[in-house]
N, C-alpha and C positions, 0 to 999 in steps of 0.2 A: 503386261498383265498375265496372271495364270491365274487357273482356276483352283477353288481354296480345297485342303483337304479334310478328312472325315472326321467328323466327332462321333467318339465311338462310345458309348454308354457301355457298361457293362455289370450285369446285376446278376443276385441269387443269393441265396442262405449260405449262411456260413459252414462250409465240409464240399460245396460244390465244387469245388477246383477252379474256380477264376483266378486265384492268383497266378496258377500254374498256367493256364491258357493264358492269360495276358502276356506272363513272360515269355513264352513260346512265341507269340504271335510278336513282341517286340524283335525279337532275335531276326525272325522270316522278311518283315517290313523295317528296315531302321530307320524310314523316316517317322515312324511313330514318337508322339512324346507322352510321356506322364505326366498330367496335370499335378502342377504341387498347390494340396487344397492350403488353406488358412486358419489357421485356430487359435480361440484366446487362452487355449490352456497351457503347461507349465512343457517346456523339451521335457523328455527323457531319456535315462542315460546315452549318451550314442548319437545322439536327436543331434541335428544340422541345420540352422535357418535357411532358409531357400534353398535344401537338400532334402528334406522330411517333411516338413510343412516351413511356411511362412508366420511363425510366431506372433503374437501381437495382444494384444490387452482388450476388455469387452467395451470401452468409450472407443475406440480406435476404430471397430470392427461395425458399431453401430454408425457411428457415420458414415461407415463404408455401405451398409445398408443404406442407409438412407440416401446413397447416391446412385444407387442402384446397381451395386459394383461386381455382383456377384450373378451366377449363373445359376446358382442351385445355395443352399445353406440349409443348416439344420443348427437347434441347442440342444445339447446332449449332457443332463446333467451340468448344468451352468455353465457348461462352455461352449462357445461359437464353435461349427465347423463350416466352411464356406469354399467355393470354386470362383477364383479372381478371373471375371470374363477376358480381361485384357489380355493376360498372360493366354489364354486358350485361343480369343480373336486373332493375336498377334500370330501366331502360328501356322493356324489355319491359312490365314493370308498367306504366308510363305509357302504355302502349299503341303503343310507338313500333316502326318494326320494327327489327331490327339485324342488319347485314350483316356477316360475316366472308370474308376472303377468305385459303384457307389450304391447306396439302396436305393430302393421302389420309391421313397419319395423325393430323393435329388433327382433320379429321374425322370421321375414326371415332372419336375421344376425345369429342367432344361429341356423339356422336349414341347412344353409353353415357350421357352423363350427365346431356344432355335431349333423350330419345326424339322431343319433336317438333318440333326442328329439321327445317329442308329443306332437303334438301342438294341442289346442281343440279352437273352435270361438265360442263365447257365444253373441247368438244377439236375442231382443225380437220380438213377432209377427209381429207387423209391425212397417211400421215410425208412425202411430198415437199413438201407445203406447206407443212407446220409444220418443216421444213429450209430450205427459201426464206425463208421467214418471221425466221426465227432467223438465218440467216444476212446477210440483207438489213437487221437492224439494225445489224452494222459495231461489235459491240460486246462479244460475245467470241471467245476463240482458237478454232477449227476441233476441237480437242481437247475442248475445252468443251462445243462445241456437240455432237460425238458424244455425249460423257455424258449431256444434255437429249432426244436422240431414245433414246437406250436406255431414259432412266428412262419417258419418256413412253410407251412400247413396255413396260413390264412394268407400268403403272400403269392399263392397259386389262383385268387381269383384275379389278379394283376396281369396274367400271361398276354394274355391279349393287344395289352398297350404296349408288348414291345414287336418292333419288325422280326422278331427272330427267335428260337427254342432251340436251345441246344441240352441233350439228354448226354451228361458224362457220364455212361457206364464203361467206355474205353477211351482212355486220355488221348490215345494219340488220336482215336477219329475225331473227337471232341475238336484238338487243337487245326485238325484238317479241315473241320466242319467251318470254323468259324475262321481261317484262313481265305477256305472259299468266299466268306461271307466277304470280306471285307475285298476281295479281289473283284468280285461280282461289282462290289456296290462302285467300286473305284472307276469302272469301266463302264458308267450309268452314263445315256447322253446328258441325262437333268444334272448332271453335275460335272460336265465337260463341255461347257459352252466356248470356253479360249479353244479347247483343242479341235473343236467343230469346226471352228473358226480356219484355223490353221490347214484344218484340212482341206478344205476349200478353196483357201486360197491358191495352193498347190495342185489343185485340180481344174482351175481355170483355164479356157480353150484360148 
């Protein structure tokens, strides 16, 4: 037996740099995996079944519901998006960690339904940088982008429920920050009960 590895939540507004920290912190740890979520909506161009999500139809996905097969889900505009426990349990088990990267309310859906998950909130200095930010990518309507600083502006009473704040105003402490994080939490006794074990053993008179 070993002991299983980390589920790692990862949340924040859209211009905060998680994606960039996720990949960084893949590159540092490679036993990390990507959870590939599930969804009843259509590929697009480029799109991979069980590369980009797990494709699948809205009868299909509700029975999956109903079996209670998911970790977190959301509908988004009529289509399912969901976290297949199996594929994230199975992982774990090997001792692997696995990374999600998702909103305030998948999050709190898994952190109901495995307590030790660790969830980190990645959000930039302020609302005027994460509006430069947003808007300096040239990639949505101005309309758009209002609705991304409001939600992110009502999404700061949530800080709390997660273990961890990370402020990206510089990428690389950011990716440092949350390296540490995940290093710390790796070397928890509460989550190294085989390695106690072991230790022990090895130190018997």
């Amino acid at each position: 037996m070993q002991d299983p590895g980390l589920l790692i939540v990862v949340s924040g507004p859209s211009g905060a740099g998680k994606g960039t920290v996720c990949d960084a912190l893949r590159q540092s740890f490679p036993q990390i995996e990507y959870s590939i979520s599930m969804t009843t909506r259509a590929p697009r161009p480029g799109e991979t079944d069980g590369v980009n999500y797990f494709f699948t139809d809205n009868p299909h996905f509700e029975e999956l519901l109903a079996e209670d097969a998911f970790l977190e889900h959301a509908k988004v505009y009529d289509h399912y998006y969901g976290t297949p426990k199996k594929y994230v349990f199975d992982q774990l088990e090997k001792g692997h960690h696995v990374m999600l990267e998702i909103d305030i309310q998948g999050a709190m859906q898994v952190r109901q339904r495995y307590s030790q998950a660790l969830l980190i909130y990645i959000v930039p200095p302020s609302m005027d940088v994460l509006a430069n930010r947003l808007r300096s990518r040239h990639t949505d309507a101005e309309e758009t982008i209002c609705g991304r600083l409001a939600k992110a502006s009502d999404e700061l009473a949530w800080i709390e429920k997660y273990d961890y704040l990370i402020v990206n105003d510089d990428l690389q402490v950011a990716i440092d920050q949350a390296a540490a994080i995940l290093t710390a939490e790796a070397l928890k006794t509460s989550r190294n009960a085989q390695k106690i074990a072991a230790v022990r053993d090895l130190y018997k008179k």
